[in-house]
C-alpha positions, 0 to 999 in steps of 0.5 A: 559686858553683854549677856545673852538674852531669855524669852518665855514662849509657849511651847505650843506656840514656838512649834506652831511658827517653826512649822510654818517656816518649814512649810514656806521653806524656811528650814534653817530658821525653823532650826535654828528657832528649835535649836536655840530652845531650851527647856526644863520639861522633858515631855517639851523637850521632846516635842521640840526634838521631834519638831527639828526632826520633821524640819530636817525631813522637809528639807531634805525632800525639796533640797535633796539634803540629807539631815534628817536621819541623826535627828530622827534617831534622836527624837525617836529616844525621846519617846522610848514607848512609840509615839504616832507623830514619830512613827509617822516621820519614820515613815515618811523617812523610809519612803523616801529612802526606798525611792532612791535605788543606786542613787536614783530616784526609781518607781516600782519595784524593781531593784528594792527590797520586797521585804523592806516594801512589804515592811513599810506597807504594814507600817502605814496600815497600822498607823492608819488603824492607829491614827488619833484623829481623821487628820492624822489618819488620811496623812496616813491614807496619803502614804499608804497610796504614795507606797502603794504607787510609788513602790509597788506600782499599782496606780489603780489601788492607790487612787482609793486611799488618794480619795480617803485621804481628801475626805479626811483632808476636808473634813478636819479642814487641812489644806496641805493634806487637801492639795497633797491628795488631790495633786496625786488624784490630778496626776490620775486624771492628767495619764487618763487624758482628762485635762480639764479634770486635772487641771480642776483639781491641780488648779485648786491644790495650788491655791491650797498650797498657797493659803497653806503657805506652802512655797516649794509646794506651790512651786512644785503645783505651778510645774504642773501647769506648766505641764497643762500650758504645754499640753495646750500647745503654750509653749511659750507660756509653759517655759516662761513658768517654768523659768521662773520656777526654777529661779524661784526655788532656787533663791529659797534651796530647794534644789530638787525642784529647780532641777525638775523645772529645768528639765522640763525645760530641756523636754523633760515631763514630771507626769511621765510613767516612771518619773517621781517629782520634789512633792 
């Protein structure tokens, strides 16, 4: 006869390592380890649900799934009295969603609901005003930049939360949040023709990404230098990065990426004006 087996884990510690496989792009096995979590204290139980909740949502952008909304709606009824890390993958959640017009992914805001805009703009200011900490509060600087680009397309004002959120970035010693801002402050330098301050900085996300163990993250940096390889005049060395881009997000799911590398491939430019990427 056989039983199943328990194990006591900290909490703190189960969630920890299921964040780390989510970052390295091992979302089924962060769930799975969330899934199989059992436990009599509802404040755990609830950190747990919100926990399979941003799993789901990290997969859902690089693989262009779609599971985080049931989760999401589950850890929400976890917190009946709001809680910030919630509110926050709500956000991040809707922004995506809004992206996405008739199917398409779609910048500006053309063919989106301003009030749904304007809406999720008042949500990344109040949880930026109600942040606990300068870590949490520059993830929701990076929002509200990413909406105010992404959504309302004013390029301009959002380098400035951009620029808040790598400062806070650097002074709570988050690499994700480092490489997040200074990818999209790239993106700033590479349309305003500084190469060089791009690559400065695009160069330096990646290695952020890297030691973060970010995988699809450093997968999607490593596009952009096969952006700069081109812009060079490597041609050959833009596609033979790119290649391996694509076989590498592919062996790990995340499809979303492996089809923006393979466009780029075909000519396609992941900076172009207009354009959106897996990160």
């Amino acid at each position: 006869m056989t039983s199943a087996a328990h194990a006591f884990v900290d909490v703190d510690e189960l969630l920890d390592a299921t964040r780390e496989l989510s970052t390295a792009g091992r979302w089924e096995r962060a769930a799975r380890l969330l899934e199989g979590a059992t436990t009599d204290d509802p404040a755990a139980r609830a950190r747990i649900t919100r926990a399979a909740a941003e799993v789901a949502l990290d997969r859902d952008w690089f693989a262009g799934t779609d599971t985080a909304a049931e989760r999401l709606e589950t850890a929400e009824k976890e917190f009946p009295d709001g809680d910030w890390d919630t509110g926050f993958l709500r956000l991040r959640h809707t922004y995506g969603r809004l992206l996405l017009v008739d199917g398409t992914l779609r910048i500006g805001p053309d063919g989106k609901d301003p009030e749904a805009l304007a809406a999720l703009l008042d949500r990344a200011r109040k949880l930026h005003d109600s942040a606990p900490d300068e870590v949490r509060r520059g993830w929701a600087a990076m929002y509200r930049g990413l909406i105010t680009e992404n959504h309302f397309a004013e390029r301009a004002a959002a380098a400035g939360h951009y620029t808040a959120a790598l400062h806070a970035a650097e002074a709570g010693a988050d690499g994700l949040l480092a490489r997040e801002a200074l990818r999209h402050l790239g993106d700033h330098d590479h349309d305003a023709g500084d190469g060089e301050r791009a690559g400065e900085r695009w160069r330096r996300a990646t290695a952020l990404g890297a030691r973060a163990g970010t995988v699809p993250g450093t997968l999607s940096q490593q596009l952009l230098l096969a952006v700069l390889a081109r812009d060079a005049g490597d041609e050959a060395g833009a596609v033979a990065l790119a290649a391996e881009i694509v076989r590498w997000a592919g062996a790990i799911g995340a499809d979303r990426l492996a089809a923006q590398a393979d466009a780029f491939l075909a000519g396609a430019d992941p900076t172009a004006p207009g354009s959106t990427d897996a990160d």
